[in-house]
TILUMLO-8755 format. One record per residue: residue in three letters; x, y, z of N, C-alpha, C in turn. Coordinates in steps of 0.02 Angstrom, whole numbers, padded with zeros to 5 digits, always signed. Atoms other than C-alpha are relative to their C-alpha. Example, Ala and Ser with C-alpha at 12.3 -4.5 7.8 and 13.67 -1.06 7.14 Angstrom:
% TILUMLO-8755
ala+00045-00059+00000+00615-00225+00390+00045+00060+00000ser-00042-00059-00003+00684-00053+00357-00039+00055+00037
//
This chain:
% TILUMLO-8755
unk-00045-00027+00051+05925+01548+06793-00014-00033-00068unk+00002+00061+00071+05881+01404+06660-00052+00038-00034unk+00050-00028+00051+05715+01474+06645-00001+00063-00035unk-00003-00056+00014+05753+01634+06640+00039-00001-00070unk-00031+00007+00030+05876+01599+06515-00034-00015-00084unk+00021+00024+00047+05754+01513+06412-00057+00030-00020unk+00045-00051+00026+05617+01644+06420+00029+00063-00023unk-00034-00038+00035+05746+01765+06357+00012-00023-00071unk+00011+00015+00061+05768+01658+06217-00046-00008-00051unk+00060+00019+00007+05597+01635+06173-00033+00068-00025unk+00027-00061+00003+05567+01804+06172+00037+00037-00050unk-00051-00022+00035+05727+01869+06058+00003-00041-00061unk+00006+00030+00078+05716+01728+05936-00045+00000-00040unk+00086+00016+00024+05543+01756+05878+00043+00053-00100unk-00003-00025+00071+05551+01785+05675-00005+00066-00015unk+00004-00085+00023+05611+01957+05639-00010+00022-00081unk-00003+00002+00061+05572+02056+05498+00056+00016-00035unk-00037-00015+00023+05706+02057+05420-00005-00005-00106unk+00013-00004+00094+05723+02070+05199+00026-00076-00006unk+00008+00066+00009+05778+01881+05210-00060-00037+00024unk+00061+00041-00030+05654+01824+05316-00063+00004-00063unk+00074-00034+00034+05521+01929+05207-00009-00056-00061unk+00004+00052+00081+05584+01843+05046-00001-00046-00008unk+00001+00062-00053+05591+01683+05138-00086-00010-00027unk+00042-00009-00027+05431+01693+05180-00060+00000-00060unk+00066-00012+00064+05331+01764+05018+00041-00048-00035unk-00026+00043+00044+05432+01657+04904-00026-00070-00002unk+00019+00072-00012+05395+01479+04981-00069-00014+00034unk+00065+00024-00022+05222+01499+05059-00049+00029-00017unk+00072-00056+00019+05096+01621+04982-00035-00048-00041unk+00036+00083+00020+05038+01447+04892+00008-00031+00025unk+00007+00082-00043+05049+01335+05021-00058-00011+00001unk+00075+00025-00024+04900+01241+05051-00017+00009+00074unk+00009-00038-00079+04809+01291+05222+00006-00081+00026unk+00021+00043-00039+04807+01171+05379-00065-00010+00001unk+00065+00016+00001+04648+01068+05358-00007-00022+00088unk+00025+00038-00065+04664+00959+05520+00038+00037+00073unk-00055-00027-00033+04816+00982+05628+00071-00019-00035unk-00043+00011+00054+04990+00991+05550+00037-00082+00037unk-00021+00064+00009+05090+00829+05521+00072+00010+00014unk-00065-00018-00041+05265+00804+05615+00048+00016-00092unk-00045+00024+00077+05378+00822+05455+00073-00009+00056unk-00073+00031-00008+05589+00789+05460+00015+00040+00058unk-00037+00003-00055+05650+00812+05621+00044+00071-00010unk-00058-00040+00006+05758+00987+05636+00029+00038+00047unk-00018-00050-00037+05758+01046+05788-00029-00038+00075unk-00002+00009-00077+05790+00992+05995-00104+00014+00023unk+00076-00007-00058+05616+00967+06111+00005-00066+00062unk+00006+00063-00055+05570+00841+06257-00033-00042-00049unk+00040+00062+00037+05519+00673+06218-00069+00009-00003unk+00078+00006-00011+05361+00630+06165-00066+00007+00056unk+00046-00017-00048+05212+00662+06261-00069-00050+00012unk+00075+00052+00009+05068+00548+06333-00050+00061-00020unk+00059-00062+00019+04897+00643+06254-00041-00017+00068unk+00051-00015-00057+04820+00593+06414+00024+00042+00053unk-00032-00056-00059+04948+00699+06528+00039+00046-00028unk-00059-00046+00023+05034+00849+06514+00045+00009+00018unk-00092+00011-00012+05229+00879+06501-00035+00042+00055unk-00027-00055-00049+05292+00981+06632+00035+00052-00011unk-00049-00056+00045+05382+01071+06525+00011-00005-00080unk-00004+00008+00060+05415+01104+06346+00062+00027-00032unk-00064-00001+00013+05570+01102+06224-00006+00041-00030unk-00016-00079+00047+05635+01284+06164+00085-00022-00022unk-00077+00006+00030+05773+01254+06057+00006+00048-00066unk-00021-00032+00072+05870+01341+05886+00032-00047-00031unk-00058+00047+00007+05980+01179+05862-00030-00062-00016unk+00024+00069+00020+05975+01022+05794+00012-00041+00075unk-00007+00047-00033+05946+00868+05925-00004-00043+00003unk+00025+00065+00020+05944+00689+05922-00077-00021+00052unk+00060+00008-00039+05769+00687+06031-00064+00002-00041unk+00059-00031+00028+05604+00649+05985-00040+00052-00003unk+00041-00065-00002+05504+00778+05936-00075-00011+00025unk+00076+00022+00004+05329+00787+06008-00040+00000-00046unk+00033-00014+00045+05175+00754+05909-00051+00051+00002unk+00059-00047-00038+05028+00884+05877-00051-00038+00032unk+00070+00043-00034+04860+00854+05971-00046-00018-00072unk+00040-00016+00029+04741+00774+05874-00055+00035+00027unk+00077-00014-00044+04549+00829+05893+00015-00045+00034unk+00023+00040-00051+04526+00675+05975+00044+00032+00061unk-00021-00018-00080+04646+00703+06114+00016+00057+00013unk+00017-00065-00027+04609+00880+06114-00057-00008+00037unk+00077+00000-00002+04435+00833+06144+00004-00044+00084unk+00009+00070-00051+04477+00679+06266+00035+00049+00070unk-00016-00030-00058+04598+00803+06383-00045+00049+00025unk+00045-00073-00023+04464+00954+06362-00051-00044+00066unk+00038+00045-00043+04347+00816+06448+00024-00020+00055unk-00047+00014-00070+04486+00767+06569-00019+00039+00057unk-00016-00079-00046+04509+00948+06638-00054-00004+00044unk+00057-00031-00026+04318+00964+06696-00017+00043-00012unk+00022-00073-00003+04325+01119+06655-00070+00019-00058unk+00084-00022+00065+04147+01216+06568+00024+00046-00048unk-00027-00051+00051+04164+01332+06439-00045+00063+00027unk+00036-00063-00032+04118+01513+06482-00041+00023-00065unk+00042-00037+00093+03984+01605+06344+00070+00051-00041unk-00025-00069+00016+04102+01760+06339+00104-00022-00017unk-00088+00020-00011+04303+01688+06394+00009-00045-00026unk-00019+00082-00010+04396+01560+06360+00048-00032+00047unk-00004+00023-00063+04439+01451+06498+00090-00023-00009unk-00055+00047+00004+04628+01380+06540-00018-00053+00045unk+00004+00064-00039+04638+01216+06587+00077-00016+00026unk-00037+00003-00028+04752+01140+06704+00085-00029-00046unk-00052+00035+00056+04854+01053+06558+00024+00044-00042unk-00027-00067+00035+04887+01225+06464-00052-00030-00061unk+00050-00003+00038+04739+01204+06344-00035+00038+00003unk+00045-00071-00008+04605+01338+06297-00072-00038-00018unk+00071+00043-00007+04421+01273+06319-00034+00095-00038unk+00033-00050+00037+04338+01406+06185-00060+00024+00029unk+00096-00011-00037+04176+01516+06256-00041-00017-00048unk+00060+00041+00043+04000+01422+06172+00009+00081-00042unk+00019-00054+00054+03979+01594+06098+00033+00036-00020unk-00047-00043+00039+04109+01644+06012-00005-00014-00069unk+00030+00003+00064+04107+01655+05827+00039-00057-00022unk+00003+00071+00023+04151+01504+05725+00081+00011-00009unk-00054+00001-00007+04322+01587+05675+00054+00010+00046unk-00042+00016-00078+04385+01615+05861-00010-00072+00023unk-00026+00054+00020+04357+01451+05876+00035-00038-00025unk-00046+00034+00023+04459+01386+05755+00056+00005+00011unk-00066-00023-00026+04593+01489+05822+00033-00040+00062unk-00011+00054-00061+04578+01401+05973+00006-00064-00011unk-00002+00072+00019+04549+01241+05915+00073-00025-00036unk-00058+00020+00085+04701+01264+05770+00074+00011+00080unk-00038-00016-00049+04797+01356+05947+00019-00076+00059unk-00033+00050-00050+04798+01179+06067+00021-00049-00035unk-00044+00051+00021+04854+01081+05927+00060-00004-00002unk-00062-00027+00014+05013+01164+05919+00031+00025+00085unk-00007-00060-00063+05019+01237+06106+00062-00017+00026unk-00070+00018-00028+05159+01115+06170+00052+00002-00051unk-00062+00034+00042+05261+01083+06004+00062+00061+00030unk-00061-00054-00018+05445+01175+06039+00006+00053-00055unk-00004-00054+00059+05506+01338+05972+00060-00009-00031unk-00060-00019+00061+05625+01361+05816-00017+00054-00027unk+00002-00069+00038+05677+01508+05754-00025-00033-00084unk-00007+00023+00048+05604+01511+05583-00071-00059-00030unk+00051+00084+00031+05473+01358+05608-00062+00035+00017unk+00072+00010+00006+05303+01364+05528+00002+00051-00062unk-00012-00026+00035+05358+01476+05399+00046-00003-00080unk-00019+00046+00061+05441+01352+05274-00070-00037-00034unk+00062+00036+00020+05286+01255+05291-00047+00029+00051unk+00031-00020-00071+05130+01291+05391+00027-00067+00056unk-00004+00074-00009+05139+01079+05429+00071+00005+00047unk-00064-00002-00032+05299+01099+05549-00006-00043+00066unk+00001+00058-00060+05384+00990+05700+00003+00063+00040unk-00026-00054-00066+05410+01179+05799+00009+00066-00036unk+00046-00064+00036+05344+01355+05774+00022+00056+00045unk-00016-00075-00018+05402+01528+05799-00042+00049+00055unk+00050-00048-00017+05313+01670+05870-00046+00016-00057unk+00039-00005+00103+05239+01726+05691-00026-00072-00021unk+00026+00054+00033+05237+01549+05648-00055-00014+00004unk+00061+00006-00039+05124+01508+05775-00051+00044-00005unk+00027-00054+00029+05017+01644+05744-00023-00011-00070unk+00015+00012+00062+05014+01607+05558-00010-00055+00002unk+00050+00074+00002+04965+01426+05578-00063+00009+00032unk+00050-00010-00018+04842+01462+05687-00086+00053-00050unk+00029-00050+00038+04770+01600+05595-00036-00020-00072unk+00039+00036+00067+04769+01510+05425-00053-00073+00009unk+00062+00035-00021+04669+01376+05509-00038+00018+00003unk+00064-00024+00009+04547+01491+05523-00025+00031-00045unk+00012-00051+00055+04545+01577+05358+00004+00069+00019unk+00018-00051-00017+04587+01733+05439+00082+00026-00051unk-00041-00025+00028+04763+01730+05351+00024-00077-00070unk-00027+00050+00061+04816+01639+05164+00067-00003-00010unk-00085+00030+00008+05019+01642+05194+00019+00023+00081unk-00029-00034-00066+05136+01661+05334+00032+00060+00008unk-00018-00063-00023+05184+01833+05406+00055-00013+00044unk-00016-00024-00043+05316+01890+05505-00017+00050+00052unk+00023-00053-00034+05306+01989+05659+00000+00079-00015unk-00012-00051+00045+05366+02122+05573-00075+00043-00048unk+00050+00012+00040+05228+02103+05451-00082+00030+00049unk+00069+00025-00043+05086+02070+05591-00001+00081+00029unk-00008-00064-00021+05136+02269+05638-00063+00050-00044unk+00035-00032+00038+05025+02329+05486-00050-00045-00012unk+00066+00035+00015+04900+02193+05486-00071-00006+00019unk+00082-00024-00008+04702+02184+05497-00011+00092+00007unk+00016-00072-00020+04636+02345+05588+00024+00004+00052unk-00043-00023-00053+04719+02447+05722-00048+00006+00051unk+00012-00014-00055+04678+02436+05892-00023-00062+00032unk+00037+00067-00016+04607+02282+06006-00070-00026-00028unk+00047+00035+00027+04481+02164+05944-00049-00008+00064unk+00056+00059-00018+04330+02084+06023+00018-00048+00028unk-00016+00053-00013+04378+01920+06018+00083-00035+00015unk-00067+00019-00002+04566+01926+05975+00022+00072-00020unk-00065-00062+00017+04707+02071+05976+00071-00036+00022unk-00057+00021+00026+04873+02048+05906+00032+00060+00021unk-00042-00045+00007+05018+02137+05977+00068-00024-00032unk-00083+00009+00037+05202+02143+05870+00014+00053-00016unk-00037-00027+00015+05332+02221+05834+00055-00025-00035unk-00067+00029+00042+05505+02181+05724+00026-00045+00050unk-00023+00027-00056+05550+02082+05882-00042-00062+00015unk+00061+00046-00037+05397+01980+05929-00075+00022-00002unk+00060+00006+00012+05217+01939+05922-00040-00042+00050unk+00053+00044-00027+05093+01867+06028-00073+00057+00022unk+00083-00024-00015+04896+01886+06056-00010-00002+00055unk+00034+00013-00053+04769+01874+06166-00064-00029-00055unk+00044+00019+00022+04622+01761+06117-00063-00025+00046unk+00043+00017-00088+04454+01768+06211+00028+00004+00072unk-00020-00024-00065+04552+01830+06352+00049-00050+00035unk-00055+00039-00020+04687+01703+06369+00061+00029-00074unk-00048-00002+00043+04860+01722+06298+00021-00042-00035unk-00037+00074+00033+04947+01630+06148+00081+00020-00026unk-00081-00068-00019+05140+01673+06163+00043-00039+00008unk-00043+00048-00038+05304+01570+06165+00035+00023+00032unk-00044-00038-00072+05377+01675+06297-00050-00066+00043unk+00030+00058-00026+05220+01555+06375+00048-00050-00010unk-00018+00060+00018+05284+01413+06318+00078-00015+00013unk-00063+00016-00048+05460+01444+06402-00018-00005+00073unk+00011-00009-00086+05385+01474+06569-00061-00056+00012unk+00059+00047-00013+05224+01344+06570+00009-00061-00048unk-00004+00040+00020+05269+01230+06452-00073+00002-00083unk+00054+00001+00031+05103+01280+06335+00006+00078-00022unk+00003-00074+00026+05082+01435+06209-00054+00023+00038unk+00070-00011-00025+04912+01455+06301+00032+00037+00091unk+00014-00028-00060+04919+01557+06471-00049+00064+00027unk+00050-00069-00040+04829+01695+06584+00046+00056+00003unk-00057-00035-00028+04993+01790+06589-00037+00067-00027unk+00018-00071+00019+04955+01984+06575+00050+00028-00033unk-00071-00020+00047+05025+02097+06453+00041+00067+00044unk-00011-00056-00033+05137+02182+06566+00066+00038-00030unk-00065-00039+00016+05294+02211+06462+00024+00055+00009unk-00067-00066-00015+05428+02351+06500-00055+00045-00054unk+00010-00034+00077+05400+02393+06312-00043-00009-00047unk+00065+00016+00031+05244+02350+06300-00039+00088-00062unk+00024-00047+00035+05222+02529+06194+00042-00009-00061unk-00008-00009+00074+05339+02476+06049-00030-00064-00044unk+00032+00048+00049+05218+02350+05997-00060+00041-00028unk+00070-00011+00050+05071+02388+05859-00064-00056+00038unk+00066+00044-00030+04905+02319+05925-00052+00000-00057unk+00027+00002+00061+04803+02253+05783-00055-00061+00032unk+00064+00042+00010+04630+02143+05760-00011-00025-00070unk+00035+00035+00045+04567+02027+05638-00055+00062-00017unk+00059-00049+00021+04426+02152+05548-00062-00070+00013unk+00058+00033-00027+04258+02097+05637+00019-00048+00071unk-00015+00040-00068+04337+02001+05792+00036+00042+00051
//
């Protein structure tokens, strides 16, 4: 019931478009500066589990809307992106990209430089918790939306210069699945598929990690827009 409870939330709070959000949104970040590395915890605003060792993974991860007195986790750096990718064992495929047992995405060797980064910009962020709202003040956030997530990731790779709502992500790139990555949203919610793994905080109520294998089987999986990066 908990989880269920909490993948309902996960799924309903995701950044709608709404005309505040929008103005929100273009107002305070269409000059932000992009994420160079991985973002930096800023002020505390919102409930998660305690901190996390980078050599093990939670068991679970904090979905909140509310303020809490709990630490917030930090992102991964490279390094201990790099040090768990090595943990896992796992190889990298030419074509997929691999999940690892820790909810991490091991990128395929031959994918292009900007699916990569997606991935790479995607396990820094994979455990932080969700807030309605977060990643969309700043990219740099302690806990990231559906959109958010999505738009941090994204502007890590130069594929996007501000943050979007899902709303937004309905008319974006080119229509139909990608190659490498397809984006489905709607006014409701957003999540991809990248190299053939998912990045989704509906995940991240049920596994603890935006990263899963989950299939897109939604009910209503037809009132989402299915969009691509142009060229991926």
């Amino acid at each position: 019931m908990v989880a269920l409870a909490a993948l309902t939330l996960a799924l309903a709070g995701c950044a709608r478009h709404s005309d505040h959000m929008s103005a929100t949104v273009s107002s305070s970040t269409s000059d932000a500066p992009l994420p160079q590395a991985h973002p930096q915890v800023v002020q505390p605003v919102a409930g998660a589990a305690a901190k996390v060792d980078p050599a093990a993974a939670p068991a679970t991860a904090g979905v909140s809307v509310g303020p809490a007195s709990a630490s917030l986790p930090q992102p991964l750096s490279v390094t201990d992106i790099r040090k768990q990718l090595a943990q896992s064992g796992m190889t990298a495929s030419t074509t997929q990209a691999t999940l690892t047992p820790d909810g991490l995405a091991v990128a395929p060797v031959d994918a292009p430089a900007a699916v990569q980064a997606v991935i790479n910009a995607g396990n820094e962020i994979a455990r932080l918790p969700y807030r309605y709202g977060g990643g969309h003040m700043t990219y740099e956030d302690s806990a990231y939306d559906c959109s958010g997530s999505i738009s941090y990731v994204f502007a890590a790779a130069h594929l996007l210069d501000h943050t979007v709502v899902s709303g937004q992500l309905e008319q974006w790139g080119d229509a139909g699945p990608g190659k490498w990555i397809t984006v489905f949203a709607n006014v409701g919610h957003t999540f991809m598929y990248v190299a053939g793994l998912r990045f989704d905080t509906v995940a991240l109520a049920e596994t603890g990690s935006r990263w899963s294998d989950r299939p897109a089987n939604e009910p209503d999986l037809k009132t989402f827009s299915v969009r691509h990066p142009p060229g991926l």
